[in-house]
C-alpha positions as CSV (number, residue, x, y, z in Angstrom):
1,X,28.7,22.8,39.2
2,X,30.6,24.7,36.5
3,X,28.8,26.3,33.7
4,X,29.8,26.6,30.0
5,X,31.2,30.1,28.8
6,X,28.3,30.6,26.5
7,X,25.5,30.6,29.4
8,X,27.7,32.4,31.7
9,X,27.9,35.5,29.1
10,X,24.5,35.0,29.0
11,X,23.8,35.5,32.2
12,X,26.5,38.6,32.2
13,X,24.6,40.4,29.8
14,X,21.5,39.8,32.0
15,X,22.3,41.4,35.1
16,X,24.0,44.0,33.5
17,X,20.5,45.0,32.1
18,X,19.4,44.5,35.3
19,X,21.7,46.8,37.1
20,X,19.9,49.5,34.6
21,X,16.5,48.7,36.6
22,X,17.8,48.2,39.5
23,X,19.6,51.1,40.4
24,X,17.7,54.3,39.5
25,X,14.5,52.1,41.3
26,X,16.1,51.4,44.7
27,X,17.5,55.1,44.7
28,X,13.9,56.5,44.4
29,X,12.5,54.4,47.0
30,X,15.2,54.1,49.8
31,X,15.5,56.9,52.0
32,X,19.2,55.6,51.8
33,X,20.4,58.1,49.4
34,X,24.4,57.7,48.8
35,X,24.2,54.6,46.9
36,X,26.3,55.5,43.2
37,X,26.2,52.2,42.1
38,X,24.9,48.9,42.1
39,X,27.2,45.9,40.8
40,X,25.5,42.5,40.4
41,X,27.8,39.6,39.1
42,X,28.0,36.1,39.1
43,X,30.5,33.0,39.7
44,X,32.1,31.5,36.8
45,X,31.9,28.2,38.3
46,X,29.0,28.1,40.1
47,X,25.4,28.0,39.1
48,X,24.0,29.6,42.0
49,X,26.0,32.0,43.2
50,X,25.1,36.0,42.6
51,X,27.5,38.8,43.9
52,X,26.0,42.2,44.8
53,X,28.4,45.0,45.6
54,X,27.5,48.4,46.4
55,X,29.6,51.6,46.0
56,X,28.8,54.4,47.8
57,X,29.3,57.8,47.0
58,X,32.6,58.5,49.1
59,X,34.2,55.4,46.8
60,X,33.9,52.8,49.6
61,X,32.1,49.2,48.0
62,X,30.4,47.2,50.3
63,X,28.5,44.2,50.7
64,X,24.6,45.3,51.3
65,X,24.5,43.2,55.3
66,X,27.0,45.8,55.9
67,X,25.5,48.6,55.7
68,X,21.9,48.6,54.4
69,X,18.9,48.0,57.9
70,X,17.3,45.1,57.5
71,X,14.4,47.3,55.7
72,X,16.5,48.2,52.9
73,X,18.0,44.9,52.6
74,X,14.6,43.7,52.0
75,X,13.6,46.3,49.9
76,X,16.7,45.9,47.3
77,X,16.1,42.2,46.9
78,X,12.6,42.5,46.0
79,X,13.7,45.1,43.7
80,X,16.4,42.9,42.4
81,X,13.7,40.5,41.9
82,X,11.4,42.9,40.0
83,X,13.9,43.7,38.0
84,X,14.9,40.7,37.1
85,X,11.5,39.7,35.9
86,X,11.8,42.9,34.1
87,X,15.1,41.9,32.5
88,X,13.0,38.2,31.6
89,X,9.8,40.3,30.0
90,X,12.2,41.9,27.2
91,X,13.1,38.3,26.2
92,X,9.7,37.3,26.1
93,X,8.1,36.4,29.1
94,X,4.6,37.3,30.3
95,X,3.7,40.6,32.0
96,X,2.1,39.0,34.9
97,X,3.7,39.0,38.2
98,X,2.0,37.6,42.2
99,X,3.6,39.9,44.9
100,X,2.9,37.5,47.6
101,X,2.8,39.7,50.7
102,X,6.3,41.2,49.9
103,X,6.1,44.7,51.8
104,X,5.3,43.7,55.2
105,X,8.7,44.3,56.2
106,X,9.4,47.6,55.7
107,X,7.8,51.1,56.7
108,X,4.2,52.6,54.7
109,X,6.3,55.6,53.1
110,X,8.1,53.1,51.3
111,X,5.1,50.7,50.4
112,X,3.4,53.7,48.9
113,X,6.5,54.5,46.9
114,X,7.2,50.9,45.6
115,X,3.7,51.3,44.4
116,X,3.2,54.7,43.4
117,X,6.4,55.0,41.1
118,X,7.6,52.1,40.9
119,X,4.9,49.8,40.0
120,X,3.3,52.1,38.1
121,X,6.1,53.0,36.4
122,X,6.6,52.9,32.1
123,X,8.7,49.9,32.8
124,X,5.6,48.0,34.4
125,X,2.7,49.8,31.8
126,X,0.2,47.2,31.1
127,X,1.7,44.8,33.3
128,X,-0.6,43.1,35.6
129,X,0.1,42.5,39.2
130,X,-2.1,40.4,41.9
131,X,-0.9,41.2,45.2
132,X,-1.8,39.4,48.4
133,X,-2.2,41.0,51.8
134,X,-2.6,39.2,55.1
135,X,-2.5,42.4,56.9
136,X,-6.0,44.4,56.9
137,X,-4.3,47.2,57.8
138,X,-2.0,47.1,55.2
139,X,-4.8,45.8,52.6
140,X,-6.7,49.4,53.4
141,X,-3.8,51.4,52.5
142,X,-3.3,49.9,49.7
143,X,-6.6,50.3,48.3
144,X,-6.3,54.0,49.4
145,X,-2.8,54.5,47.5
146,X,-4.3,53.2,44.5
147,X,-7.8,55.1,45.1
148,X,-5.9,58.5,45.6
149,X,-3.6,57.5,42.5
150,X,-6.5,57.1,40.5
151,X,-6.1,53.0,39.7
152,X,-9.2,51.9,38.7
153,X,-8.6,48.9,37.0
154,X,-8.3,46.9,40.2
155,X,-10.8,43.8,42.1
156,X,-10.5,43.1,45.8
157,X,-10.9,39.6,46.4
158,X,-11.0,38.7,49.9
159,X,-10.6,34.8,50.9
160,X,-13.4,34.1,54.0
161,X,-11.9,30.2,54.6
162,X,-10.7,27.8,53.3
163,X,-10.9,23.9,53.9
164,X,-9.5,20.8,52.3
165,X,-12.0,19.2,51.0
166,X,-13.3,22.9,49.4
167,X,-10.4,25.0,49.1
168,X,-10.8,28.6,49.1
169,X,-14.0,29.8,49.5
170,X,-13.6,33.7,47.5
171,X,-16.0,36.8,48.4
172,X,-15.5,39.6,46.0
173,X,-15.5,43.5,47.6
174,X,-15.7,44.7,44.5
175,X,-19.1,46.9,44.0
176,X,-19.8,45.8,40.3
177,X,-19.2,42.1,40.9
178,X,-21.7,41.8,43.8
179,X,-24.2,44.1,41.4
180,X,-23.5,41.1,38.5
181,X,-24.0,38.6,41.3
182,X,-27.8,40.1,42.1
183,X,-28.2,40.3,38.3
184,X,-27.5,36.4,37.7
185,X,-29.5,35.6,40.9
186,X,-32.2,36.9,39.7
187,X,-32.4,35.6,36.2
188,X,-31.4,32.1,37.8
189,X,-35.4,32.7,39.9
190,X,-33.6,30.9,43.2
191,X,-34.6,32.2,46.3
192,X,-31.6,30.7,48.5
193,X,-29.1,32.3,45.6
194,X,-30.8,35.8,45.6
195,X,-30.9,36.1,49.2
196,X,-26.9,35.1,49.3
197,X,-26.4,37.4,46.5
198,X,-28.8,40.8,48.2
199,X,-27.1,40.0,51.8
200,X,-23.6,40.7,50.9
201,X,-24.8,43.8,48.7
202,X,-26.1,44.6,52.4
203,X,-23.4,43.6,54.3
204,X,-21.3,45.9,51.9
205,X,-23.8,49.1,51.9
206,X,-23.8,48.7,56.1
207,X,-19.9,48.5,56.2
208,X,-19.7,51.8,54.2
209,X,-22.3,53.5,56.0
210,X,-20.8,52.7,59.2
211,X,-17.1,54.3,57.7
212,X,-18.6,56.9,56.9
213,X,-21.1,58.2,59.5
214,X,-18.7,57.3,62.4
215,X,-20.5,54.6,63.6
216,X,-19.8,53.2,67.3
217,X,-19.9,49.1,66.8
218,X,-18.3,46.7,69.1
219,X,-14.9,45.3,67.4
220,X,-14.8,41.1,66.8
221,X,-11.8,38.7,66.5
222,X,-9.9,39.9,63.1
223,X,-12.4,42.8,62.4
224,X,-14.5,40.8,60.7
225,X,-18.4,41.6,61.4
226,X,-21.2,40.2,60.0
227,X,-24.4,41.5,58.9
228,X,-26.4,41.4,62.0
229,X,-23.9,44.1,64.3
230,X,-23.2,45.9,60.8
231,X,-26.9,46.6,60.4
232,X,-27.2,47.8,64.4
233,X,-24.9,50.1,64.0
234,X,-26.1,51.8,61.0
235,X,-29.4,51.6,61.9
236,X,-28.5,53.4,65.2
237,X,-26.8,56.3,63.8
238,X,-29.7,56.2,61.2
239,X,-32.2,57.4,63.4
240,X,-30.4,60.5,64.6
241,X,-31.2,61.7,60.4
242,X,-34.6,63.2,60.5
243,X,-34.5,64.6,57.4
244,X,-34.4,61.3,55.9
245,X,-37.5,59.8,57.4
246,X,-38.3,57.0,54.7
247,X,-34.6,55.7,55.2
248,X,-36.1,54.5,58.8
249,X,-38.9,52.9,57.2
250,X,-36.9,51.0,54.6
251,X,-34.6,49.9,57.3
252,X,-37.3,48.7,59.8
253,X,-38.9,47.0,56.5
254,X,-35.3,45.3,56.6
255,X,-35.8,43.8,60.1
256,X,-39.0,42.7,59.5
């Protein structure tokens, strides 16, 4: 339907703020590099409809289907997006964004970008981000982009199930919380929550050790293992360490 001239201006001076984000952002993380501008515009008589026309650097505007992949496409609407939650922050709203799974669709070099200058970027300081990853793959380079970039203000949550009549059930991989977990087990004196609580404390220390030493271990349906082949493994590679002997003897103490 037709809109009144005050909210259309409104909206006018809105994207042009957001062209300022959007721009310089999709230029640094594209590996398409002859974009001079970005125009966003919208409709005087329509609620819904937003133009985007890019120029390129011969003079030539274009719509982006016809000539950005289907990578970049992707990648200039989320940014568009971002940017227009940007745009939304300076009036007011809260710095608190959910990426729901948003780069599976294009390459790692430009998921480490989006991240690496991008999200951490002085437009998004002290903004806070929870990202979801279906992809395990993915989910471990992401913890490594934001390990090598030295983001330590971050949880892994990982959801194990989930059912109707208990929703999600949540297992933290984050070190500290499973220490806390032990703690509050053990001041709570139940046995069934203290063994929970020391088992995936474990379950984490095998996983590790496993990474780290190379250990062989036979792969299950969606890479996840529990403690029993974890343990195996570790305990198999343990034995080759002799000079190390009580690590044998805490570990047989284990299977007893």
């Amino acid at each position: 339907g037709e809109i009144d001239r005050e909210t259309y201006l409104s909206l006018k001076e809105d994207l042009a703020q957001c062209e300022g984000y959007l721009l310089p952002a999709f230029k640094a993380i594209s590996r398409f590099k002859n974009v001079s501008d970005i125009k966003l515009s919208v409709s005087e008589f329509s609620r819904t409809s937003l133009e985007i026309e890019i120029t390129l650097d011969n003079g030539i505007v274009v719509k982006p289907h016809e000539i950005f992949s289907e990578a970049n496409f992707d990648l200039l609407v989320l940014i568009l997006y971002m940017s227009l939650i940007k745009t939304a922050s300076d009036k007011g709203q809260s710095n608190v964004l959910i990426l729901d799974d948003v780069l599976q669709s294009v390459d790692s070099s430009i998921r480490e970008k989006f991240i690496l200058y991008y999200l951490r970027s002085k437009e998004f300081k002290g903004w806070q981000f929870i990202i979801t990853c279906h992809d395990k793959l993915w989910l471990r380079e992401l913890e490594e982009i934001m390990q090598n970039a030295g983001i330590t203000q971050r949880k892994v949550i990982s959801i194990d199930r989930w059912t109707m009549s208990d929703g999600p059930v949540l297992r933290s991989l984050d070190e500290t919380i499973i220490d806390n977990s032990i703690h509050d087990a053990k001041k709570s004196f139940n046995t069934v929550q203290i063994a929970s609580a020391a088992g995936l404390l474990l379950e984490k220390i095998c996983n590790q050790m496993t990474q780290y030493m190379g250990s062989s271990i036979h792969r299950s349906i969606g890479d996840i293992y529990t403690l029993k082949p974890l343990l195996d493994s570790f305990r198999a590679s343990a034995q080759n360490i002799t000079d190390y002997p009580e690590l044998n003897d805490c570990l047989q103490r284990v299977y007893d």
